[in-house]
N, C-alpha and C positions, 0 to 999 in steps of 0.2 A: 720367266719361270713362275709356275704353278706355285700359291703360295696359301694355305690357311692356316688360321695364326688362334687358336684357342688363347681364351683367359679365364678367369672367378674362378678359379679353382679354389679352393682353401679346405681346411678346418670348421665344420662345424658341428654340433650339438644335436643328438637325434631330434625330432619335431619342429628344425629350423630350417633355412631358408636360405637357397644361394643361386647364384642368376651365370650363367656360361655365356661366353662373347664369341663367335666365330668370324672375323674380319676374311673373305675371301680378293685375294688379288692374283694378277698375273695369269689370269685365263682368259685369252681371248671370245669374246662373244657372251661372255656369261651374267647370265641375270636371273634372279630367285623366276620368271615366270616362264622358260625352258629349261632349267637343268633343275632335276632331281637333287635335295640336299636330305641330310641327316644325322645324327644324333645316336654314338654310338658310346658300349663302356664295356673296359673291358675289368675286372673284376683278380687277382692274385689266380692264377693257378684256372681260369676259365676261359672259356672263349672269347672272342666279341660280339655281341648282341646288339644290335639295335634297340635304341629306345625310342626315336619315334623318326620319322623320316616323311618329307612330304613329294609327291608325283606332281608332274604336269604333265605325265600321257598317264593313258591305262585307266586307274582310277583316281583322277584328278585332290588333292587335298590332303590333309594333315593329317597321319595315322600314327597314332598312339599305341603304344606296343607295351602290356603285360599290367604290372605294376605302377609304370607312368601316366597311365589312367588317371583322371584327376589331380595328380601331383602335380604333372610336371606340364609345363606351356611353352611353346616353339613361337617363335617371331621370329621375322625377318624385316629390314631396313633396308630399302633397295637403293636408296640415298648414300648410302654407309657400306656398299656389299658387305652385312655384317647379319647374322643370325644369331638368337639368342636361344637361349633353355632356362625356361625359370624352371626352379625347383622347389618344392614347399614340401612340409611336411617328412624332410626326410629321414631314412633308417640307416640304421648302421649296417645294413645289405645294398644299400645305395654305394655303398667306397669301390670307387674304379677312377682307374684313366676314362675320362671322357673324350672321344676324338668328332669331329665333323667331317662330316663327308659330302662330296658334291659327285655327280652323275652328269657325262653331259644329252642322254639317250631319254630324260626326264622320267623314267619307268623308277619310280622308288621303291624300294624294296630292304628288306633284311638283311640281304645277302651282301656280304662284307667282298666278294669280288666282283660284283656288278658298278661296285662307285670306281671311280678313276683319279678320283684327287680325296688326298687325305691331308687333314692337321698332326700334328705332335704330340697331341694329348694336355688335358688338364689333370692334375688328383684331385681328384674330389674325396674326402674322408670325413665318415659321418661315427661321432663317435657314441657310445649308450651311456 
């Protein structure tokens, strides 16, 4: 069974700093350098949005979506099937469920029904 398992969620203080864990298991075949993963949040009373998601077809590499611009940093550990999201500098427009998302078609993208495997979500709550 398809398994991603978010962490670091917490509490913390606008202009500070908190790092998301995404451990992926239980997909056959999958490795950060064919499936599409990503970084998504969903926000009280809004959509899901993407914050940054990276391709290995189409156009290959790490894309930064709006806001996450310079804040926020995507790693992955292909030792660990395990993905990260730093976050720095954040606001209290930052508070969501943060979810991961994997694709196994590697076309990364936005679009919250193109990915086929989701996490549970973290809170993330950035308070002023």
């Amino acid at each position: 069974e398809a398994q991603l398992v978010e962490s670091g969620g917490g509490l913390v203080q606008a202009g500070g700093s908190l790092k998301l864990s995404c451990t992926i298991s239980g997909i056959p075949g999958f490795n950060f350098d064919d499936y599409a993963v990503a970084w998504f949040r969903q926000a009280p009373g809004k959509e899901r949005e993407g914050v940054v998601y990276r391709s290995t077809s189409g156009q290959p590499g790490t894309h930064y979506v709006g806001s996450a611009k310079g804040r926020f940093t995507f790693s992955s550990d292909d030792t660990r099937n395990t993905m990260y999201l730093q976050m720095n500098d954040l606001r209290p427009e930052d508070t969501a469920v943060y979810y991961c998302a994997a694709d196994s078609s590697g076309w990364g993208t936005t679009e919250t029904a193109l990915y086929n495997y989701w996490g549970q979500g973290t809170q993330v709550t950035v308070s002023s």
